[in-house]
C-alpha positions in Angstrom: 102.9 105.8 124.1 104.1 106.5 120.4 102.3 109.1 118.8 101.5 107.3 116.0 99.8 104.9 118.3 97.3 107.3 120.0 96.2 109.0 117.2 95.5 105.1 115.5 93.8 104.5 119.0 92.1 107.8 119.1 90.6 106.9 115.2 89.7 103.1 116.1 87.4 104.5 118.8 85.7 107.2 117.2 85.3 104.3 114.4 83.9 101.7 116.7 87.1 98.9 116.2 88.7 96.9 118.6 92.5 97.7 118.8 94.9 95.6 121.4 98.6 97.5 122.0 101.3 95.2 123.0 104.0 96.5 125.0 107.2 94.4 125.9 107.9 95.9 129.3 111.4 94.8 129.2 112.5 96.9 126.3 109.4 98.9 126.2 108.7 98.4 122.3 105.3 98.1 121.3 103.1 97.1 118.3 99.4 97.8 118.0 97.2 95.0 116.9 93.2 95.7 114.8 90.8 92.9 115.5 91.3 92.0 111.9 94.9 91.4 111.7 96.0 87.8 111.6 96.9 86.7 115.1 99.0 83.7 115.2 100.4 81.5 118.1 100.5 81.8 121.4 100.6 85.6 121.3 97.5 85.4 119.0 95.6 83.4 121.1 95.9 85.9 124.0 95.2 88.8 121.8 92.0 87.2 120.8 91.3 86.4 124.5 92.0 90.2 125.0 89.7 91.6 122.0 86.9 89.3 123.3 86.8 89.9 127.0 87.9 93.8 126.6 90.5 93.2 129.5 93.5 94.6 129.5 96.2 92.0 130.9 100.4 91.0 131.5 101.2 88.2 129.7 104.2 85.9 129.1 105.3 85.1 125.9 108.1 82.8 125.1 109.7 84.3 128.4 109.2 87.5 127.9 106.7 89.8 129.6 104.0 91.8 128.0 101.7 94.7 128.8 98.4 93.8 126.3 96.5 97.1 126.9 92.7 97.0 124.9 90.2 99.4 123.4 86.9 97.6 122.6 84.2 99.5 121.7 81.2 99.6 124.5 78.1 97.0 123.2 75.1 98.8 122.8 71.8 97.6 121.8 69.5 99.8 119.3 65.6 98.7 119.9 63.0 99.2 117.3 59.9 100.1 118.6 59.1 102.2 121.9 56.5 98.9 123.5 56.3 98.0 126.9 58.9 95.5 126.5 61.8 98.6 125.5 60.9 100.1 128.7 61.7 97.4 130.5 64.5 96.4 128.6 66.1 100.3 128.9 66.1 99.9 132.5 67.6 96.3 132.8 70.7 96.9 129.7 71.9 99.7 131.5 72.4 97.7 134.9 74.6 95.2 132.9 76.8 97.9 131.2 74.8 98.0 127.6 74.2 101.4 125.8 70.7 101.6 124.5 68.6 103.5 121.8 65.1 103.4 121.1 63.8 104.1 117.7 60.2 104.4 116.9 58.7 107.5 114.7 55.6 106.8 116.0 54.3 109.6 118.4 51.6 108.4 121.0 54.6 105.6 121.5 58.4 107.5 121.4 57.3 110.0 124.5 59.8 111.0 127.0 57.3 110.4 129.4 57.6 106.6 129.0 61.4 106.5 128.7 62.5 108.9 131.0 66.4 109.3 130.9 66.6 106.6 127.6 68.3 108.0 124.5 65.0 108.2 122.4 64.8 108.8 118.6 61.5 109.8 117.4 62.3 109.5 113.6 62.2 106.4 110.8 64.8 103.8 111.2 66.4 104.6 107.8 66.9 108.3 109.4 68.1 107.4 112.6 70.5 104.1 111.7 72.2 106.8 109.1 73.2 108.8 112.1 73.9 106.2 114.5 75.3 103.3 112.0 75.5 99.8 112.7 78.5 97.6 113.6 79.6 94.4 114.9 79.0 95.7 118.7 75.5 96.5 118.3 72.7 94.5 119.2 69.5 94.4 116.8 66.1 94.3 118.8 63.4 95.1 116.2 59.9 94.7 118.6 57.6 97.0 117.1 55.5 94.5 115.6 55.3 96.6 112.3 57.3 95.3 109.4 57.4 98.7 107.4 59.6 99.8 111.1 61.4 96.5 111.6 62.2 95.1 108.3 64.7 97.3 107.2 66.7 97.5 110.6 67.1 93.9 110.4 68.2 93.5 106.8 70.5 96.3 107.3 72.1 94.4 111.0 72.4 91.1 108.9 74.4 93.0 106.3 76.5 95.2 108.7 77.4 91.8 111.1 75.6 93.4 114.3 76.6 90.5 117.0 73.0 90.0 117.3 69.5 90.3 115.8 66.4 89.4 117.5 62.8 90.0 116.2 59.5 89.8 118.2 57.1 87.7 117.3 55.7 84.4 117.0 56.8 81.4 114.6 53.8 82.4 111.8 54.9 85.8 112.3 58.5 85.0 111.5 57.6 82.9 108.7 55.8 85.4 106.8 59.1 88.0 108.2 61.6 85.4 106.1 59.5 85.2 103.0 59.5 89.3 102.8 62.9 89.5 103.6 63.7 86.4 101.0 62.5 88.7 98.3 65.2 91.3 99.8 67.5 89.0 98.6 68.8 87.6 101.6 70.1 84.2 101.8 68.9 81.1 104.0 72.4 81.9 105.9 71.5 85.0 106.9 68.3 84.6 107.7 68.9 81.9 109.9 70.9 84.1 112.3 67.8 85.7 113.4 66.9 85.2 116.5 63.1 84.4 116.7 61.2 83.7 118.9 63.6 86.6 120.4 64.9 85.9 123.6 66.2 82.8 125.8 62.9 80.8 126.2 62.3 81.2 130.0 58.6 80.8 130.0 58.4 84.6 129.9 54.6 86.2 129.2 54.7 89.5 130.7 56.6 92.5 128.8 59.4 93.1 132.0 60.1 88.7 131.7 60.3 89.3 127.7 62.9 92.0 128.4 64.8 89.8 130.9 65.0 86.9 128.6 66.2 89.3 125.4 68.9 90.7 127.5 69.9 87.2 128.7 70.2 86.5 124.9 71.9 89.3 124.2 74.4 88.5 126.8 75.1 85.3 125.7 75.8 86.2 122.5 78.0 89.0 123.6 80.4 86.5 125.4 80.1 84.0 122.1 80.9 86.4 119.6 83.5 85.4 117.2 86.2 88.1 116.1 85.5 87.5 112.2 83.3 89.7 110.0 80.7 88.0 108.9 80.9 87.0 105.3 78.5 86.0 103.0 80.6 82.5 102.2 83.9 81.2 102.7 85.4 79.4 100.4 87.8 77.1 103.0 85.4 74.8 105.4 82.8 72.7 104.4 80.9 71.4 107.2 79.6 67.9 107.2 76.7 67.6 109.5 76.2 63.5 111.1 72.7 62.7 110.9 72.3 58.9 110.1 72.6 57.2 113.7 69.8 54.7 114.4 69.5 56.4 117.9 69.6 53.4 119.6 69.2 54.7 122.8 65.6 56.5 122.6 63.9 53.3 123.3 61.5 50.9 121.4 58.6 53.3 120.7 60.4 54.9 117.2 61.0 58.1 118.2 64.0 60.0 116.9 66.2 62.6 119.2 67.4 64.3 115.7 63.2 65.5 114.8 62.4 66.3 118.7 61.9 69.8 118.5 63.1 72.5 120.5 61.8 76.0 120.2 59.7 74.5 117.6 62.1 73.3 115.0 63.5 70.1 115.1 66.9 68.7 116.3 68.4 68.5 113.0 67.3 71.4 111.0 68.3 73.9 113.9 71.7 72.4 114.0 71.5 72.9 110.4 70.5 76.6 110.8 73.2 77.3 112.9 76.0 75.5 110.5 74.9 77.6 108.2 74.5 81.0 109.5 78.5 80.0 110.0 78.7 80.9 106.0 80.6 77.6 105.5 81.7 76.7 101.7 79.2 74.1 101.9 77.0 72.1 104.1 76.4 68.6 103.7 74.1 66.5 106.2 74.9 62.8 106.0 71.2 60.7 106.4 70.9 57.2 107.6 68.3 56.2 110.0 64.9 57.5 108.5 66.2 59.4 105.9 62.8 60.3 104.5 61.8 62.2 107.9 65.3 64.0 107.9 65.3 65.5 104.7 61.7 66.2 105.0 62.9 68.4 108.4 65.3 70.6 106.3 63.4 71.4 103.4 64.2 75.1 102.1 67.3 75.0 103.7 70.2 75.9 101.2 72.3 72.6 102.3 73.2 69.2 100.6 71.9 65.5 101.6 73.9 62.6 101.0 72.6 59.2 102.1 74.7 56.3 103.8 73.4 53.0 103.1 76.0 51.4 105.4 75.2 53.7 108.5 74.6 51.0 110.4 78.2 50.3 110.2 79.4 53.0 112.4 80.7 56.7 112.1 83.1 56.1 110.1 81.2 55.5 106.8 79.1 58.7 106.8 82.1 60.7 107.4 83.7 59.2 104.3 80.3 59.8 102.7 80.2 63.6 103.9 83.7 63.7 102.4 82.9 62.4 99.4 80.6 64.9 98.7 81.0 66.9 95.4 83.8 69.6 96.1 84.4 68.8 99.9 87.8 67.2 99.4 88.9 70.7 97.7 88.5 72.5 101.2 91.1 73.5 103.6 89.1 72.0 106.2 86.5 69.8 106.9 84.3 70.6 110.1 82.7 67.2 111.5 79.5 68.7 113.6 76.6 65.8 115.1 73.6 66.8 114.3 72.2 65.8 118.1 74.4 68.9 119.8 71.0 71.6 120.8 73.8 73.5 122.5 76.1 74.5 119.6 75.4 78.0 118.7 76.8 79.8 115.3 78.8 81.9 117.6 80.7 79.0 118.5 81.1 77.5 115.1 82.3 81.0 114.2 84.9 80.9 117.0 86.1 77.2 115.7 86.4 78.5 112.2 88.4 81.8 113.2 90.6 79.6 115.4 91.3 77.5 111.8 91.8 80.8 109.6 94.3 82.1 112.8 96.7 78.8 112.3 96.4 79.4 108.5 94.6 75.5 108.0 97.5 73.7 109.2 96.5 72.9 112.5 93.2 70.4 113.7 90.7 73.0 116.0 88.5 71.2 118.8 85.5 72.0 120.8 86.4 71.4 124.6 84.3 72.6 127.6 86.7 73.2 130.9 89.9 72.4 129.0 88.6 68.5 127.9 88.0 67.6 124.3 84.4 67.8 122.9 82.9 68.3 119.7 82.5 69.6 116.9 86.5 69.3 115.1 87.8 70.9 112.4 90.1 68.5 110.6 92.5 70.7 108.0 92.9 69.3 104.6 96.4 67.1 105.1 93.9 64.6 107.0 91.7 64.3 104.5 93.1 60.9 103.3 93.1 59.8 106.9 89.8 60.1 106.7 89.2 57.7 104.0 90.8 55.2 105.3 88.2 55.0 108.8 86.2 52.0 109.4 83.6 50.8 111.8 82.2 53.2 114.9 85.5 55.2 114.7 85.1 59.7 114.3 87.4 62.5 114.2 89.0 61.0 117.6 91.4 58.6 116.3 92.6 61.3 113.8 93.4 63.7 116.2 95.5 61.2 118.9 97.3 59.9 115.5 98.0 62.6 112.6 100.4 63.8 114.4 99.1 67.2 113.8 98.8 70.6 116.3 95.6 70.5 118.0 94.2 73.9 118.9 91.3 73.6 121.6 88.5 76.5 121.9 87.1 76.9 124.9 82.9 77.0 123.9 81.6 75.9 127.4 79.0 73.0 127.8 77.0 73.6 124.8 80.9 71.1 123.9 79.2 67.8 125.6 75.5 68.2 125.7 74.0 65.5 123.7 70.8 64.0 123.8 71.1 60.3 123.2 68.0 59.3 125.1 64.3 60.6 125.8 66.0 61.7 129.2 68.4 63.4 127.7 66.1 65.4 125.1 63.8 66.5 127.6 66.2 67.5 130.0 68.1 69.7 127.6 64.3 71.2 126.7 63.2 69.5 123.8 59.8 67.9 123.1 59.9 64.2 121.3 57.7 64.3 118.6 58.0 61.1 116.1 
């Protein structure tokens, strides 16, 4: 290994960054890689592969072989607030390969008694984040239930990027959390990638089921992660959000998949959360069908409405609405996401969109789950006029078989195909119909 190489190997650890170092074994020349350098083609895509699963792997490029050796910083998850729920939660991260710090200043709670073996910080958060600083492999668990602890922990993980943020409480709790931190300054994009109710909802009620359902979370989130920073806004996708379907399918008694709620917040406006915890351009949500009851579901959310009149026409109409939509058409690329999807996480958005940066807007990016095509697209800006021209029940599909463009497909898993077109469908998936 070149010198120069171990000592930029040597820093990138001691700075917590991901570095990849590519070796062609036939010649023996190599090139190291930061998770922020652009990574293009087919060499890119395994280097992202590489920087996301930390394995280090052979791989042939254009005939040639190469040795992709990785260094990704360990996760780690830093919990504020020495509760029952961190002891269990100390225990269970370090069975699946998390590091883990407890902060809590407060003194009957941060006793070594209770977390024998844990690294334990009896000091403020302020005090002990300055010494232990955040990054984008550090998980966020603020569960001490006091907001002069867990406020500033979470403001300062939403700022850094941490690859997760989860806050205990429940939904009134939350709501007052958001309006304090909304005077912080924060926008409706970052507060919407706080996770709360924290955890995967399992049914959990005691403190050791809380823990196991935080770490699943965690977990997930992990494997999701996107390789870009997270940015307060980016100026090149606009995401148009499909949300005017009669729903056909739910039956005769009126009730609408996109305001079923699950977790407590309806269909559409935690899509909507998600799209825009992405840090899109823009985010426009195309209404149709009961319009009134839509835009009542994402009030305070920082997001556009445009009504179709001629939803009942198909697709096609509200995409060319959602196009049409005050400086949309100056975007590099349009992301088409249905607003019925409960799956679709901003982790996979995030992926999408850093697949579309990587091929520098020239190439269409699609969802697919097992290698076949799902949804949502990112169309790039060259099909925008393809666009206008749709008609009838026709999406992003036809585009993609007939532009003539590259297609990039990212592997997001099932969250890909899960719709919920009928009560079936919405219940099975774990929502609750509502009106």
């Amino acid at each position: 290994m070149r010198l120069d190489h171990l000592r930029a190997i040597n820093t990138a650890r001691a700075e917590r960054r991901a570095v990849a170092l590519v070796t062609d074994l036939e010649d023996g020349t190599s090139r190291l890689f930061t998770e922020t350098d652009p990574m293009e083609g087919a060499l890119g895509a395994a280097l992202r592969t590489a920087l996301l699963s930390g394995k280090s792997a052979v791989i042939d490029i254009e005939g040639r072989s190469l040795f992709v050796q990785v260094h990704v910083p360990s996760p780690r998850i830093i919990v504020i607030g020495a509760v029952r729920v961190s002891q269990s939660l100390a225990v269970m991260a370090k069975l699946a390969g998390f590091d883990l710090t407890v902060i809590d200043p407060r003194a009957d709670f941060a006793t070594p008694e209770r977390f024998t073996d844990i690294d334990l910080v009896a000091s403020r958060p302020a005090a002990a984040l300055a010494e232990r600083p955040l990054d984008a492999y550090t998980a966020l668990v603020a569960v001490s239930h006091d907001p002069a602890l867990d406020d500033l922990p979470i403001i300062a993980a939403l700022k850094t990027g941490c690859f997760y943020v989860g806050a205990l409480g429940s939904r009134k709790t939350h709501a007052k959390r958001l309006e304090r931190l909304r005077t912080e300054g924060l926008a409706e994009a970052d507060l919407a990638r706080i996770r709360a109710p924290i955890g995967l909802d399992i049914g959990a009620t005691t403190p050791a089921e809380i823990a196991v359902a935080i770490l699943a979370e965690i977990v997930q989130a992990w494997h999701r992660r996107s390789l870009e920073p997270v940015q307060t806004q980016d100026g090149s996708i606009g995401i148009v959000l499909l949300a005017a379907g009669r729903a056909s399918r739910m039956g005769t008694d009126g009730r609408h998949k996109l305001l079923a709620e699950f977790d407590g917040i309806p269909l559409v406006r935690r899509v909507a959360q998600s799209a825009l915890a992405a840090n899109p351009a823009q985010l426009v949500v195309v209404t149709g069908h009961r319009k009134p009851d839509i835009e009542t579901a994402l009030v305070g959310l920082d997001l556009q409405t445009m009504h179709n009149p001629t939803f009942a026409e198909g697709m096609a109409s509200s995409l060319v609405t959602g196009l049409s939509a005050e400086g949309m058409a100056e975007r590099e690329g349009l992301m088409v996401l249905l607003a019925d999807m409960p799956g679709i996480t901003t982790a996979d958005l995030k992926a999408l969109i850093g697949a579309f940066r990587a091929a520098r807007g020239q190439a269409i990016v699609r969802a697919v789950s097992n290698g076949k095509r799902g949804n949502p697209v990112i169309l790039p800006r060259a099909a925008f006029p393809e666009i206008l021209k749709l008609r009838g029940d026709i999406g992003a599909r036809d585009i993609i078989e007939t532009s003539g463009l590259a297609v990039i497909d990212v592997e997001i898993g099932a969250a890909a195909h899960l719709d919920v077109d009928t009560p079936e469908a919405v219940i099975a998936a774990g929502g609750i119909l509502k009106a």
